[in-house]
PDB file with SEQRES, HELIX, SHEET and CRYST1 records, atoms N, CA, C and O in Angstrom:
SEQRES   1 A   80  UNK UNK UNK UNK UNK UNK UNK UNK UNK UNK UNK UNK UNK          
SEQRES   2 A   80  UNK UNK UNK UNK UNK UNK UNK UNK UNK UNK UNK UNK UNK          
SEQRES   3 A   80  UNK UNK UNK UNK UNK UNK UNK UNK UNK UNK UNK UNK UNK          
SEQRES   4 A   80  UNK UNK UNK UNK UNK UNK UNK UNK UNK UNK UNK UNK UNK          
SEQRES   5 A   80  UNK UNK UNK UNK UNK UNK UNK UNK UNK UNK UNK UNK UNK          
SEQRES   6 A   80  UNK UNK UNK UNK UNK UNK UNK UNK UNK UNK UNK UNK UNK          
SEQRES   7 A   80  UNK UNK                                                      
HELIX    1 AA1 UNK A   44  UNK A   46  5                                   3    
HELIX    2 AA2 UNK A   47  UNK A   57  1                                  11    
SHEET    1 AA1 4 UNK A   5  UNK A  12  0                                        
SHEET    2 AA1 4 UNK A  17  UNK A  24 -1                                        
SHEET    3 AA1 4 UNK A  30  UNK A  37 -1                                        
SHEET    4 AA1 4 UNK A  77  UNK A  79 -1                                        
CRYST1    1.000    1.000    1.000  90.00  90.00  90.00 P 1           1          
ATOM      1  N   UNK A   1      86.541 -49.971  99.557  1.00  0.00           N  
ATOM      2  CA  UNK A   1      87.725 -50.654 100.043  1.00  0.00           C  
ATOM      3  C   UNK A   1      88.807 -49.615 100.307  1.00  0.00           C  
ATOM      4  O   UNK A   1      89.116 -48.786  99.451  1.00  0.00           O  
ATOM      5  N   UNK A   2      89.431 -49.681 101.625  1.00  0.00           N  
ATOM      6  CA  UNK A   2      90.854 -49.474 101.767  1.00  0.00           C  
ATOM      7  C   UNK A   2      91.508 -49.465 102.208  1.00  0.00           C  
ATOM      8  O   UNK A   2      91.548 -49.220 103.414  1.00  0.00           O  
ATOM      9  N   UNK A   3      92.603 -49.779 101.359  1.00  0.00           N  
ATOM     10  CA  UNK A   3      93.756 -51.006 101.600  1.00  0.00           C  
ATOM     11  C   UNK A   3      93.806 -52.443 101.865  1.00  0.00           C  
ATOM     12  O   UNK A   3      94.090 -53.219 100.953  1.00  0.00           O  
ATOM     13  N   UNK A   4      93.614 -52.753 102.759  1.00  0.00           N  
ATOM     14  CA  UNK A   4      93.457 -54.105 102.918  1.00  0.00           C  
ATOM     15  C   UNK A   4      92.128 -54.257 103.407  1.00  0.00           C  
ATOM     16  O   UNK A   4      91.637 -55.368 103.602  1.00  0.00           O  
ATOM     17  N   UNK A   5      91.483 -53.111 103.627  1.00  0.00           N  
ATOM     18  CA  UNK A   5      90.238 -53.376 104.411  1.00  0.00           C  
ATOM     19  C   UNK A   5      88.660 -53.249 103.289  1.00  0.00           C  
ATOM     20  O   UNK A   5      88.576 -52.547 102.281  1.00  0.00           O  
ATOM     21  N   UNK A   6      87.545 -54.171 103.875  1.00  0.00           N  
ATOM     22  CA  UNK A   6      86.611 -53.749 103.399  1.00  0.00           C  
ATOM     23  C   UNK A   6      85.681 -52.739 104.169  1.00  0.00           C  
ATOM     24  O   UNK A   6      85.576 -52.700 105.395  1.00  0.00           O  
ATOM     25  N   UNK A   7      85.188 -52.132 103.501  1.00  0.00           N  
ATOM     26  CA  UNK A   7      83.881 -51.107 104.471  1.00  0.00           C  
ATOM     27  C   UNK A   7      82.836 -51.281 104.308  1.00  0.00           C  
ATOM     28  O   UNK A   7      82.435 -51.904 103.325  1.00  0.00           O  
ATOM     29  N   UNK A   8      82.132 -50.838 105.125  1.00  0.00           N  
ATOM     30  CA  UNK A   8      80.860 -51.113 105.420  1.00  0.00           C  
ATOM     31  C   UNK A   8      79.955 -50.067 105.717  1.00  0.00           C  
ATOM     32  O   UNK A   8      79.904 -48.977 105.147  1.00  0.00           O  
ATOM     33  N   UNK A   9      79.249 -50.467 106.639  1.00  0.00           N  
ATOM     34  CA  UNK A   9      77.795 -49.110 107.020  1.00  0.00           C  
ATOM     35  C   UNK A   9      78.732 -48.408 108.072  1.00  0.00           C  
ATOM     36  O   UNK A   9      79.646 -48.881 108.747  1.00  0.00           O  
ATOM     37  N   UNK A  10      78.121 -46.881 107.989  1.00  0.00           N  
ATOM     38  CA  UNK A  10      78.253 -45.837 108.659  1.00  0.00           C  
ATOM     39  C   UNK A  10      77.575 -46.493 110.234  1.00  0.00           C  
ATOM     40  O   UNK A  10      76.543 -47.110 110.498  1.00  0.00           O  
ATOM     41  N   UNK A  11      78.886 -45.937 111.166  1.00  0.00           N  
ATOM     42  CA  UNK A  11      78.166 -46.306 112.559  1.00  0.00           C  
ATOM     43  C   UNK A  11      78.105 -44.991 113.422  1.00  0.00           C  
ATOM     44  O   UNK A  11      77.629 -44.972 114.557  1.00  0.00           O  
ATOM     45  N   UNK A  12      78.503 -44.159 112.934  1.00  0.00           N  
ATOM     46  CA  UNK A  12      78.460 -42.789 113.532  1.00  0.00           C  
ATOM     47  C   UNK A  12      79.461 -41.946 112.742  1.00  0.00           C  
ATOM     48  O   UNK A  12      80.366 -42.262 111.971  1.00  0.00           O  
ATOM     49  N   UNK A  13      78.857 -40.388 113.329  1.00  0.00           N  
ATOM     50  CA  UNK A  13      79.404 -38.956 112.286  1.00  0.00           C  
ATOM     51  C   UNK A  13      79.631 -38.333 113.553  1.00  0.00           C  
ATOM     52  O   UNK A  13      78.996 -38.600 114.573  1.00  0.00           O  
ATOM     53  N   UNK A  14      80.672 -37.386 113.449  1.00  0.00           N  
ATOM     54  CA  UNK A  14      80.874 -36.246 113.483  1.00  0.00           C  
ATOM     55  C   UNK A  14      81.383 -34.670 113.188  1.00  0.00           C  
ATOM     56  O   UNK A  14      80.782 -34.056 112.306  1.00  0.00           O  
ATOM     57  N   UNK A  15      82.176 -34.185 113.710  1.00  0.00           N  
ATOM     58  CA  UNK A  15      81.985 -32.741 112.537  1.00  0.00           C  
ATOM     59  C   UNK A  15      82.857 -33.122 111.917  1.00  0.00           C  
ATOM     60  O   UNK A  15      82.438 -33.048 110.762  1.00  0.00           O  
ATOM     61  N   UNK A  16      84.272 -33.669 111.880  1.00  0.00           N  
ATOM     62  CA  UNK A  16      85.447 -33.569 110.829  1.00  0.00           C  
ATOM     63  C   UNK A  16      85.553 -35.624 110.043  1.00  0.00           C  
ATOM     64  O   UNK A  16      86.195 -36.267 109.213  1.00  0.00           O  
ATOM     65  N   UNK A  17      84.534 -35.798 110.965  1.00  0.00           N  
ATOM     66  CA  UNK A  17      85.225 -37.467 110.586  1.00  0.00           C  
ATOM     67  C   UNK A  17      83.630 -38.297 109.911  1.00  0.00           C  
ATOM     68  O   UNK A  17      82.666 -37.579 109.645  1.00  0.00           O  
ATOM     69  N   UNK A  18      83.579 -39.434 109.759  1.00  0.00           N  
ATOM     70  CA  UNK A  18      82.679 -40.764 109.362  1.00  0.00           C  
ATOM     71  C   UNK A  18      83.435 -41.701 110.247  1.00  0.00           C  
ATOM     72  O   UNK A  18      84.653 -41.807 110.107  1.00  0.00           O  
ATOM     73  N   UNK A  19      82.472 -42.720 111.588  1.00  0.00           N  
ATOM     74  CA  UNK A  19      82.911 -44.023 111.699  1.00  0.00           C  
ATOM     75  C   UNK A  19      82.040 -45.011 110.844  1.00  0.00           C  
ATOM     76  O   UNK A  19      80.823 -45.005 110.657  1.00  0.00           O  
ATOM     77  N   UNK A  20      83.101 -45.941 110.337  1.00  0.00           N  
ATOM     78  CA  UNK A  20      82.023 -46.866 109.578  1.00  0.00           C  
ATOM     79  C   UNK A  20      82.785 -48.581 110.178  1.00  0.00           C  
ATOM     80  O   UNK A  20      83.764 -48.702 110.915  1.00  0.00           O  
ATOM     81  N   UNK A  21      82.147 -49.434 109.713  1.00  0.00           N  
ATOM     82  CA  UNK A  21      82.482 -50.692 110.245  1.00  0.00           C  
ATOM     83  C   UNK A  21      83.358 -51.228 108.944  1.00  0.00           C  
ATOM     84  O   UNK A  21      82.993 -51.198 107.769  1.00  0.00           O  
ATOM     85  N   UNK A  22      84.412 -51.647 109.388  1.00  0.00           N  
ATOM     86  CA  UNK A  22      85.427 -52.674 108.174  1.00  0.00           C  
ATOM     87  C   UNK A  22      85.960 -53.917 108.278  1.00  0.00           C  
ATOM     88  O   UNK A  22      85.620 -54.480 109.319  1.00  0.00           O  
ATOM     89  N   UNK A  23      86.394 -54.299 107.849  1.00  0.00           N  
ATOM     90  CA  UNK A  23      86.980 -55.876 108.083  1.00  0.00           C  
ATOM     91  C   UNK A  23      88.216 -55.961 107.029  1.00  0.00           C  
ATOM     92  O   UNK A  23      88.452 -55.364 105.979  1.00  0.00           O  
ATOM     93  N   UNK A  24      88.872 -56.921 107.737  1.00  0.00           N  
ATOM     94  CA  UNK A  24      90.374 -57.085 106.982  1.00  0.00           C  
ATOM     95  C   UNK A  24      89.710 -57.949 106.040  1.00  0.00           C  
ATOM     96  O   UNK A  24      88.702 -58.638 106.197  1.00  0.00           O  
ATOM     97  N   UNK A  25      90.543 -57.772 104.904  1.00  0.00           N  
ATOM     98  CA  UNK A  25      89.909 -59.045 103.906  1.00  0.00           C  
ATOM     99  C   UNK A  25      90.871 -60.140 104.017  1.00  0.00           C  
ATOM    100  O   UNK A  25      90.604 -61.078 103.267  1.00  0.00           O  
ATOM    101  N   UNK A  26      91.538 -60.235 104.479  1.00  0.00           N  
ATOM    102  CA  UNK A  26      92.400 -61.688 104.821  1.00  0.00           C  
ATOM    103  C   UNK A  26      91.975 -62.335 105.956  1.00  0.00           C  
ATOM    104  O   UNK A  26      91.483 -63.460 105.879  1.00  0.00           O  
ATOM    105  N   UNK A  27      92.157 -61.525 107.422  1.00  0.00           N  
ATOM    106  CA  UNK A  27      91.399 -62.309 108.367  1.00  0.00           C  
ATOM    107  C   UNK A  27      90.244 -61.412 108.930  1.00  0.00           C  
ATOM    108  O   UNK A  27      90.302 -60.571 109.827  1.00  0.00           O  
ATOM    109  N   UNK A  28      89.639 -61.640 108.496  1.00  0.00           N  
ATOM    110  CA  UNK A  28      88.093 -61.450 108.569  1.00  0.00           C  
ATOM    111  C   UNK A  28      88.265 -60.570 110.033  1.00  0.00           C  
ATOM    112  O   UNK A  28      87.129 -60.356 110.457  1.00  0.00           O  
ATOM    113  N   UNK A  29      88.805 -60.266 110.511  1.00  0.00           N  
ATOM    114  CA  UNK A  29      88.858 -59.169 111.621  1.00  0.00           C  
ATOM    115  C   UNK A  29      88.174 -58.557 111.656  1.00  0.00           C  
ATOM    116  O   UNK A  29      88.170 -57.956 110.581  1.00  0.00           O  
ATOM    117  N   UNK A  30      86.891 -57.967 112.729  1.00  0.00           N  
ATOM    118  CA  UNK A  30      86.147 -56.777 112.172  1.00  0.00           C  
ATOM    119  C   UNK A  30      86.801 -55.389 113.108  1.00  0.00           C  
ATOM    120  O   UNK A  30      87.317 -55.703 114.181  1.00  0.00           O  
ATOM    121  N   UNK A  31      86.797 -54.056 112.782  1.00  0.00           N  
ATOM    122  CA  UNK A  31      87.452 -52.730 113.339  1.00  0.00           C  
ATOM    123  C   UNK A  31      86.197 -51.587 113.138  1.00  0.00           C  
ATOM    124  O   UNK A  31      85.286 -51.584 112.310  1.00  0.00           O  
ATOM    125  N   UNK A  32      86.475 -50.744 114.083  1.00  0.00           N  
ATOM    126  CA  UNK A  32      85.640 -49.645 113.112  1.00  0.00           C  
ATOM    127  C   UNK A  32      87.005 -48.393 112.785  1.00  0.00           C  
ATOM    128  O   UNK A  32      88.106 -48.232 113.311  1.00  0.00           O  
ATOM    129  N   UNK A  33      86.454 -47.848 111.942  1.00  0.00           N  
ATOM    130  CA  UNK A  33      87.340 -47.137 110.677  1.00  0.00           C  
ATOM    131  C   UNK A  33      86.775 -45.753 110.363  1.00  0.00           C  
ATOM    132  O   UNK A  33      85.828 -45.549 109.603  1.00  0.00           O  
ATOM    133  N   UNK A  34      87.554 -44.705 111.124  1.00  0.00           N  
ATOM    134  CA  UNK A  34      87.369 -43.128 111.033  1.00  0.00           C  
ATOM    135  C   UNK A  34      88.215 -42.448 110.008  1.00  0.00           C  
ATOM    136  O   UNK A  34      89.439 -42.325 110.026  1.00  0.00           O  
ATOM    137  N   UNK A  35      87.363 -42.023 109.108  1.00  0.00           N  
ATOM    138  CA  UNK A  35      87.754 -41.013 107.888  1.00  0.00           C  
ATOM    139  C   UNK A  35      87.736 -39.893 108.410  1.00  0.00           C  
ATOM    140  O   UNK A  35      86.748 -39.534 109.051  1.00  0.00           O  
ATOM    141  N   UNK A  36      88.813 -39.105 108.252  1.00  0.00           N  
ATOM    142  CA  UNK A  36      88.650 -38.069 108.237  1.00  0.00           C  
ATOM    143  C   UNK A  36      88.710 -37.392 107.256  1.00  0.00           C  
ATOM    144  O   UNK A  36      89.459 -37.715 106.333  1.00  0.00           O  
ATOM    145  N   UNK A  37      88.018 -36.395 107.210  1.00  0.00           N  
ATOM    146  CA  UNK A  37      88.184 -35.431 105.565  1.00  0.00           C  
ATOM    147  C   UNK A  37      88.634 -34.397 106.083  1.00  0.00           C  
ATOM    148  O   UNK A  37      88.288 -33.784 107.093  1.00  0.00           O  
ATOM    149  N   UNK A  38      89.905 -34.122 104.904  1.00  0.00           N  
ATOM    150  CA  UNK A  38      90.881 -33.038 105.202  1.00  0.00           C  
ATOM    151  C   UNK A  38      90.219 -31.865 105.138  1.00  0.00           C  
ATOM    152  O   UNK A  38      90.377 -30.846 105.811  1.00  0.00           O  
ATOM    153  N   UNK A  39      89.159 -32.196 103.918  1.00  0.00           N  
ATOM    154  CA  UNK A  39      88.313 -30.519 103.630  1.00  0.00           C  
ATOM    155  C   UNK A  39      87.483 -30.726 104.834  1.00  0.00           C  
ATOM    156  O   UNK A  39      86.352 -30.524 104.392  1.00  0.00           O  
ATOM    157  N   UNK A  40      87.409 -30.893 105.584  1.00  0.00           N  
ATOM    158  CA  UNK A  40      86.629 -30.344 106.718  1.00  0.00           C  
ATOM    159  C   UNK A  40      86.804 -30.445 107.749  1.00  0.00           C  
ATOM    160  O   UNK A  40      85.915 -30.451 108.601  1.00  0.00           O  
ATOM    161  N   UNK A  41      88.256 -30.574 108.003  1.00  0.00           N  
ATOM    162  CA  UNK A  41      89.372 -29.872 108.961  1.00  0.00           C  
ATOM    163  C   UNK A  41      89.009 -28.011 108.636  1.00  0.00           C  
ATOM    164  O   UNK A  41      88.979 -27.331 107.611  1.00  0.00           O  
ATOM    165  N   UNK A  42      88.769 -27.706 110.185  1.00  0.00           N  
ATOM    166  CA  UNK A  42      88.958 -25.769 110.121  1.00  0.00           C  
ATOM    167  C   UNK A  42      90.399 -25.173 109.318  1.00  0.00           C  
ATOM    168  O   UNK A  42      90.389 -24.272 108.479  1.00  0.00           O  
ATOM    169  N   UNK A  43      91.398 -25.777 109.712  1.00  0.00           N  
ATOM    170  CA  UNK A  43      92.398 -25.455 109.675  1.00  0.00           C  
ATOM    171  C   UNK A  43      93.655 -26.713 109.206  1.00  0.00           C  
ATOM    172  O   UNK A  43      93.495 -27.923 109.367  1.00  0.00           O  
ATOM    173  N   UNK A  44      94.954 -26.025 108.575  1.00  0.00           N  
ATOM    174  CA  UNK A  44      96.221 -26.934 108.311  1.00  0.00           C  
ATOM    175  C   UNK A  44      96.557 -27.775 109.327  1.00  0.00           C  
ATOM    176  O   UNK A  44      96.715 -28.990 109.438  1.00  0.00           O  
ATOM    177  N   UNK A  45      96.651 -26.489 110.296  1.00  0.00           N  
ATOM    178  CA  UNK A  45      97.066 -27.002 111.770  1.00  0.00           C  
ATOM    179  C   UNK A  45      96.463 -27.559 112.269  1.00  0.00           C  
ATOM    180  O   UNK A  45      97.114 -27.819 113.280  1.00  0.00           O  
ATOM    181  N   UNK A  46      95.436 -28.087 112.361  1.00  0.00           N  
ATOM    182  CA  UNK A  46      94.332 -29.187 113.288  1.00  0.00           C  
ATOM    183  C   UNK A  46      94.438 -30.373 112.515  1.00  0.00           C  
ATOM    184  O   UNK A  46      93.640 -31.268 112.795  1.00  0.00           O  
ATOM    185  N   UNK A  47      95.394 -30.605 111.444  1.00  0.00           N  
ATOM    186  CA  UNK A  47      95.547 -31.768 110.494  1.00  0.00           C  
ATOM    187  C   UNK A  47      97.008 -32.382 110.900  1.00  0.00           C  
ATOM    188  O   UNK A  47      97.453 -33.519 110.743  1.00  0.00           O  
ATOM    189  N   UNK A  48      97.740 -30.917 111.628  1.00  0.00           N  
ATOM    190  CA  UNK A  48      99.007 -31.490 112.228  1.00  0.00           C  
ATOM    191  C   UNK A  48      98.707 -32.412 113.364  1.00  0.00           C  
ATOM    192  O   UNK A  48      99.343 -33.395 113.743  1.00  0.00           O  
ATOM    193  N   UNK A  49      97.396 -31.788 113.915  1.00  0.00           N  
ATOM    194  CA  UNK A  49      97.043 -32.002 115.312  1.00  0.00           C  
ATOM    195  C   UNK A  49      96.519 -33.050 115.292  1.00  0.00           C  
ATOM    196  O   UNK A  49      97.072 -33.840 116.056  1.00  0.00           O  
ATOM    197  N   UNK A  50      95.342 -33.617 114.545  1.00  0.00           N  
ATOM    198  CA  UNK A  50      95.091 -35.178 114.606  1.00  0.00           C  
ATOM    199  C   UNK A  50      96.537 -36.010 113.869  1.00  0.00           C  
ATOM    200  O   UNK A  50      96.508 -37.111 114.418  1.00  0.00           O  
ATOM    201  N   UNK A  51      97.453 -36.001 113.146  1.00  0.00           N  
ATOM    202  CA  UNK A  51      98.037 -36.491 112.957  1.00  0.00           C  
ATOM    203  C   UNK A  51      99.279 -37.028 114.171  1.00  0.00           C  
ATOM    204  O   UNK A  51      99.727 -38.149 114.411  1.00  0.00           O  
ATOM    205  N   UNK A  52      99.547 -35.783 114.724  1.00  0.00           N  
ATOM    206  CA  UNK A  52     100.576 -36.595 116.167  1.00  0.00           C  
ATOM    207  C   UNK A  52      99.920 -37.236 116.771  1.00  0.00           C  
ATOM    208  O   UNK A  52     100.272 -38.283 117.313  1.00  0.00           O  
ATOM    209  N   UNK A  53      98.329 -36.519 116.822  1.00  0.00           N  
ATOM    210  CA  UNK A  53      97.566 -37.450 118.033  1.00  0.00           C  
ATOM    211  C   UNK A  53      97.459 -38.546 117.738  1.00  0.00           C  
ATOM    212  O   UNK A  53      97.358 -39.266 118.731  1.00  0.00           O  
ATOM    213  N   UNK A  54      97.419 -39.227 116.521  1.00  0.00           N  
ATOM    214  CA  UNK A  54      96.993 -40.375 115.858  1.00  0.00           C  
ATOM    215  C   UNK A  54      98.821 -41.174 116.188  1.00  0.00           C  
ATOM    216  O   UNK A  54      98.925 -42.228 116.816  1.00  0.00           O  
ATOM    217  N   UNK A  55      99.742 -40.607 115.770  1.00  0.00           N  
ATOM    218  CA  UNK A  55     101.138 -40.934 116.423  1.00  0.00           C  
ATOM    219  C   UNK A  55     101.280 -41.413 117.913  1.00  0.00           C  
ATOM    220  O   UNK A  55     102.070 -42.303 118.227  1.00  0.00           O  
ATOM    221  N   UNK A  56     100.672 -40.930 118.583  1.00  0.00           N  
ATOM    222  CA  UNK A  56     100.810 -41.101 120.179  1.00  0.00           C  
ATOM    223  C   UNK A  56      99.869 -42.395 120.448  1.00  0.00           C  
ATOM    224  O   UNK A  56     100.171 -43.353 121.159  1.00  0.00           O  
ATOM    225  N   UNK A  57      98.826 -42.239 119.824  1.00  0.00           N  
ATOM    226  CA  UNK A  57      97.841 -43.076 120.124  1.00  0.00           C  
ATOM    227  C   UNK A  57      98.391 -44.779 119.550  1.00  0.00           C  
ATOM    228  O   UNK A  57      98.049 -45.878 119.986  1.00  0.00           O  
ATOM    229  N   UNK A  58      99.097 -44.522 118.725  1.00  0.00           N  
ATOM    230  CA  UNK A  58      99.750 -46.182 118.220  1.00  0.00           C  
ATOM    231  C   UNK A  58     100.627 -46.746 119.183  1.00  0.00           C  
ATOM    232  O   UNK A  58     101.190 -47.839 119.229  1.00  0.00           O  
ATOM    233  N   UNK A  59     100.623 -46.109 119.675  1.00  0.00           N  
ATOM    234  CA  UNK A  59     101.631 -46.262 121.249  1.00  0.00           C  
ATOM    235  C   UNK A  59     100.965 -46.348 122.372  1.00  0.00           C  
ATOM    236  O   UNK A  59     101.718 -46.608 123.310  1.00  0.00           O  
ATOM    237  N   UNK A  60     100.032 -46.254 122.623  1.00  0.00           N  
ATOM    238  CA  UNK A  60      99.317 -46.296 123.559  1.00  0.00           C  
ATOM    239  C   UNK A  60      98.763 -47.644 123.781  1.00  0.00           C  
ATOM    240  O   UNK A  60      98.253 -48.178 122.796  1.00  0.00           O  
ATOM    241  N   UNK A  61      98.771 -48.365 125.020  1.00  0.00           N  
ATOM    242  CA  UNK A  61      97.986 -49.685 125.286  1.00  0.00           C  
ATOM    243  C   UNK A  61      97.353 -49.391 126.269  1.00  0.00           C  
ATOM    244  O   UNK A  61      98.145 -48.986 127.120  1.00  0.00           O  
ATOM    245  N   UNK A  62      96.416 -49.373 126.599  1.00  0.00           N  
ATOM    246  CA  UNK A  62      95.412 -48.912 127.974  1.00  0.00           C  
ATOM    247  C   UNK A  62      93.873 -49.562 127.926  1.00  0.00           C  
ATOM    248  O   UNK A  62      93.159 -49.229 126.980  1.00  0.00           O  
ATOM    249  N   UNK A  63      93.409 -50.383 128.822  1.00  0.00           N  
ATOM    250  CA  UNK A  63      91.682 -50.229 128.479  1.00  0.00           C  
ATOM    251  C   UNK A  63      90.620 -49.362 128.375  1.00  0.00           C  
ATOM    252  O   UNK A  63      89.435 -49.617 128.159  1.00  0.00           O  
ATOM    253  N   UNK A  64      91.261 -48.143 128.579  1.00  0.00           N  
ATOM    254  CA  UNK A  64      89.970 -47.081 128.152  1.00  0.00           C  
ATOM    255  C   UNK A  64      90.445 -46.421 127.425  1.00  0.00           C  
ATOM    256  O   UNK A  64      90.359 -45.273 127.861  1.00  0.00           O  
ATOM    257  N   UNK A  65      91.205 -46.459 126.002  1.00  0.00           N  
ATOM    258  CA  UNK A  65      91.974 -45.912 125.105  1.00  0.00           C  
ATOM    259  C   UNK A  65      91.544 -47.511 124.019  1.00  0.00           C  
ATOM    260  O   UNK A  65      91.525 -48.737 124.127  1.00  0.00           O  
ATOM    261  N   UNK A  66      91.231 -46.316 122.909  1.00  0.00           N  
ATOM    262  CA  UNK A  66      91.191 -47.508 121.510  1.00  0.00           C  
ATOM    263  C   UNK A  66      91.982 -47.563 120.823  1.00  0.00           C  
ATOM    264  O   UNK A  66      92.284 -46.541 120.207  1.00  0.00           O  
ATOM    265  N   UNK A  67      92.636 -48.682 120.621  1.00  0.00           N  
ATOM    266  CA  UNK A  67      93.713 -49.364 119.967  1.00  0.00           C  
ATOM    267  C   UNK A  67      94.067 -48.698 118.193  1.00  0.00           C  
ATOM    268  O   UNK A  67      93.795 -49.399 117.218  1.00  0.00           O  
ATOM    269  N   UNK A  68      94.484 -47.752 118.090  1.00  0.00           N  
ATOM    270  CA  UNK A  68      94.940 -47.484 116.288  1.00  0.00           C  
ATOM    271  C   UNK A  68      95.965 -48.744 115.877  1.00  0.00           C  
ATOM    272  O   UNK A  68      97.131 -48.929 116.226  1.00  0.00           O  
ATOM    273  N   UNK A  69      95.191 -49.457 115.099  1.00  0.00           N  
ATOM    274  CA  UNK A  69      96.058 -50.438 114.387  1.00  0.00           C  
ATOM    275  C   UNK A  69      96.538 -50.371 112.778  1.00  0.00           C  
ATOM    276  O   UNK A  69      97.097 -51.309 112.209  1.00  0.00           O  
ATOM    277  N   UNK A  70      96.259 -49.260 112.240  1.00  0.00           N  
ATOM    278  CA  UNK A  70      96.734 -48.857 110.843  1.00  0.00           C  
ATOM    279  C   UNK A  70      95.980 -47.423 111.077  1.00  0.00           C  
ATOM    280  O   UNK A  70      95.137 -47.094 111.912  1.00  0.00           O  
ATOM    281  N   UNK A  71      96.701 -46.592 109.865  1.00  0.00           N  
ATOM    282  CA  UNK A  71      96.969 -45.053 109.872  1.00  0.00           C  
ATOM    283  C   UNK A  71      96.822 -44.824 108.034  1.00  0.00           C  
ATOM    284  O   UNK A  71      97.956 -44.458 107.722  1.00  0.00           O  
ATOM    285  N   UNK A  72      96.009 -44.872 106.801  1.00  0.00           N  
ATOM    286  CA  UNK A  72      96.052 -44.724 105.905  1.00  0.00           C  
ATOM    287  C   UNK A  72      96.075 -42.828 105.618  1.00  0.00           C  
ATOM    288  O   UNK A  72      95.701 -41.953 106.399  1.00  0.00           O  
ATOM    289  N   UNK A  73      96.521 -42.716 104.544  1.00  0.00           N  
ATOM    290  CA  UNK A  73      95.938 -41.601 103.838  1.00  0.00           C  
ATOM    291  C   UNK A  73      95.729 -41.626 102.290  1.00  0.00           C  
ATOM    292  O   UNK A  73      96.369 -42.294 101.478  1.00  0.00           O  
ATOM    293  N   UNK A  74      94.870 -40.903 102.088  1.00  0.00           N  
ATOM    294  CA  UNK A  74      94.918 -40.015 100.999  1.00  0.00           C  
ATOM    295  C   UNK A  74      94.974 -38.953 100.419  1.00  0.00           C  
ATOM    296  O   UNK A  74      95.904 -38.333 100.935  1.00  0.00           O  
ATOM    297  N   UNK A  75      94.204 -37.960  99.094  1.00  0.00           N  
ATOM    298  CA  UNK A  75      94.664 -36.699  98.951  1.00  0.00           C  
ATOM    299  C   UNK A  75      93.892 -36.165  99.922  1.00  0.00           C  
ATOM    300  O   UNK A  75      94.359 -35.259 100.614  1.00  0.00           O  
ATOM    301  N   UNK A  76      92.299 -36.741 100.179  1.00  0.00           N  
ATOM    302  CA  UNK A  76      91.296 -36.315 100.837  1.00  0.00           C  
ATOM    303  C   UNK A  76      90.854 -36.307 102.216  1.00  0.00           C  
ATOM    304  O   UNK A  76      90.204 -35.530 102.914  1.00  0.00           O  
ATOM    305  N   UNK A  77      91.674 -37.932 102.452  1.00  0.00           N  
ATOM    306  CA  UNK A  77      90.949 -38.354 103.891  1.00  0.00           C  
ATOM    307  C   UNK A  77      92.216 -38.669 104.201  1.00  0.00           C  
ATOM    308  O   UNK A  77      93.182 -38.698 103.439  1.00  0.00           O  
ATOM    309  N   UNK A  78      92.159 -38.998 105.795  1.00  0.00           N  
ATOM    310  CA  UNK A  78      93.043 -39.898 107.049  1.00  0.00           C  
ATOM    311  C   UNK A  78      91.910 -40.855 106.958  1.00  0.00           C  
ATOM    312  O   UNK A  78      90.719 -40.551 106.890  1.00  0.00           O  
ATOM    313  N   UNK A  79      92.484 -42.194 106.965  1.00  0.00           N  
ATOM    314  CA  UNK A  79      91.986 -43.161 107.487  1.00  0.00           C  
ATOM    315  C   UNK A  79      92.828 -44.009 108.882  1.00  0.00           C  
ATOM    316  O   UNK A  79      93.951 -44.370 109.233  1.00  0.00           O  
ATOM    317  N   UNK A  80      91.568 -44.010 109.284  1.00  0.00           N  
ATOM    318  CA  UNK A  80      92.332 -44.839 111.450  1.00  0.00           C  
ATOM    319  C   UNK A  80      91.663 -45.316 111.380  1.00  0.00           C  
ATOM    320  O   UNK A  80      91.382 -46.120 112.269  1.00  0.00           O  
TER     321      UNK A  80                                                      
END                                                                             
C-alpha cells in the first residue's frame, strides 16, 4: 500500500523505475504506479530531473501524454 492506493502486480521495469498496477481504495479507480528508486538514480541531479519533469507533467493535459494524478515520496522511492 501507498497512501491511499493499493498495489498490485508488476506490469513493467525499467532501469531506474517498477510499473505496477494500483487502485484507489476508496474509489476503486484503477492507475498504473511508477516507483522510482532513488538508489538507482546515476546521479542527485537526475532526481532533480525527474522531479520537475514530474512538476510539468501535472500540468500537462494532452492525449498522447499520461495524466500524473498524485506525486508520493519516500526516503527510497518517488511514487507517480
Amino acid at each position: 500500500k501507498v497512501g491511499k492506493f493499493i498495489v498490485g502486480e508488476k506490469l513493467g521495469e525499467g532501469s531506474y523505475s517498477i510499473v505496477k498496477r494500483c487502485m484507489h481504495e476508496e474509489t476503486k479507480q484503477q492507475y498504473a504506479l511508477k516507483v522510482v528508486s532513488k538508489d538507482r538514480l546515476p546521479t542527485a541531479n537526475l532526481e532533480k530531473q525527474v522531479r520537475k519533469e514530474v512538476k510539468i507533467m501535472q500540468y500537462l493535459r494532452h492525449p498522447n501524454v499520461v495524466t500524473v494524478h498524485d506525486v508520493l515520496m519516500s526516503e527510497r522511492n518517488m511514487y507517480i
